[in-house]
C-alpha positions in Angstrom: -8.0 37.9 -12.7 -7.4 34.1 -11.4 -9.9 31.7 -12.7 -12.5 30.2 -10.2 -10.9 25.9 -10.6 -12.7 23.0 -9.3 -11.7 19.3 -10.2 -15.1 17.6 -9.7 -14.6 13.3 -8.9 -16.6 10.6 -7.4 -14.4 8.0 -5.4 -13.1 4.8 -7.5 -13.1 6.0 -10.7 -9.1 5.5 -12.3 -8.6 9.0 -14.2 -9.0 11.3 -10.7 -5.0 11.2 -9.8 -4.4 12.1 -13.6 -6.8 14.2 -13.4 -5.2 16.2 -10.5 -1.5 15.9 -11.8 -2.8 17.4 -15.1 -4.8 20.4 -13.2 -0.9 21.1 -10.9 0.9 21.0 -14.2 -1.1 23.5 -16.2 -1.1 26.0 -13.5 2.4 25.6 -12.7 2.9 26.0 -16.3 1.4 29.1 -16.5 2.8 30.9 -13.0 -0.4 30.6 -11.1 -1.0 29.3 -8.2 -1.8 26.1 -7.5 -5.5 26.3 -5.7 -8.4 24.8 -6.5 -11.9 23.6 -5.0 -12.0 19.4 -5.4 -15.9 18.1 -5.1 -16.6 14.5 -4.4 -19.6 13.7 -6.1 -20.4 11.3 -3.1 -20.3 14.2 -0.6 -23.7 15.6 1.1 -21.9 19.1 0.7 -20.5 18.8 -3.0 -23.3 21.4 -4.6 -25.7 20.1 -7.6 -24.2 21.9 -10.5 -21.7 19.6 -10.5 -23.3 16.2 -9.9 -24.1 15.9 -13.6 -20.5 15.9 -14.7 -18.4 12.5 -15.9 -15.1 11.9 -13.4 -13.1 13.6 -13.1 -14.5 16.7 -14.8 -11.7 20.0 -14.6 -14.2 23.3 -14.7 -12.6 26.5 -15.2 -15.2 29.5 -14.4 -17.6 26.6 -14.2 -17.0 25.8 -17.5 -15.7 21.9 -18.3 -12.5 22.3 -19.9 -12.9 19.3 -22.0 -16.1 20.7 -23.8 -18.7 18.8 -22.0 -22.0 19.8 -21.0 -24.0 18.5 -17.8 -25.5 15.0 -18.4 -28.8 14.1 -17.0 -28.0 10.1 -16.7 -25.9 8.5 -14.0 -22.7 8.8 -13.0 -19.6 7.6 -14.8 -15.8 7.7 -15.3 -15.0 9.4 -18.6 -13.9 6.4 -20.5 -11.7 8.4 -23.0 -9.7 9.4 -19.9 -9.2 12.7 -17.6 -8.6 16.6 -19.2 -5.1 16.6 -20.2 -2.5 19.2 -19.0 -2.8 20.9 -22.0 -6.3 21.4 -22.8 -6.8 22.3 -19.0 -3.7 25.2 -19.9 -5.8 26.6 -22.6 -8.9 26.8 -20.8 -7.3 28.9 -17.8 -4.9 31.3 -20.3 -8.2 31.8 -22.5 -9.9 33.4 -18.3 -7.0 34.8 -17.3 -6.4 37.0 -20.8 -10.0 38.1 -20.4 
């Protein structure tokens, strides 16, 4: 079964274009294709389970790839830099095994 994959963002912050060359990547990398739902955390019609999230956040089944839970406080730019290709592979072969 393909993985639900959203790249959640909020305009201006660096890592997004990373971000979204690291999400193409991994899915090319593993033969599937390359959809996935992009929110912009400035957007009246992003939902609120993701407003919590550090930008860019990659969730896989609504799960953050990189480990991280919801935060509570305001918004930021991860400061250690977007998912990586690789830990956003793992996360989708771990849904798509199941």
């Amino acid at each position: 079964m393909t993985p639900t994959v959203e790249l959640v963002f909020f305009q201006g912050c660096p890592h997004v274009e990373a971000a979204r060359q690291a999400l193409q990547a991994a899915l090319d990398a593993l033969g599937l294709r390359p959809e996935w739902e992009e929110w912009d955390q400035d957007s009246p019609q992003t939902p609120p389970r993701v407003q919590g999230y550090p930008s860019p956040a990659v969730l896989v089944n609504r799960l953050d790839v990189q480990g991280r839970t919801l935060g509570v406080g305001g918004r930021a730019c991860r400061a250690y830099g977007p998912p990586s290709m690789e830990q956003i592979r793992q996360a989708l072969a771990r849904e798509t095994s199941q």
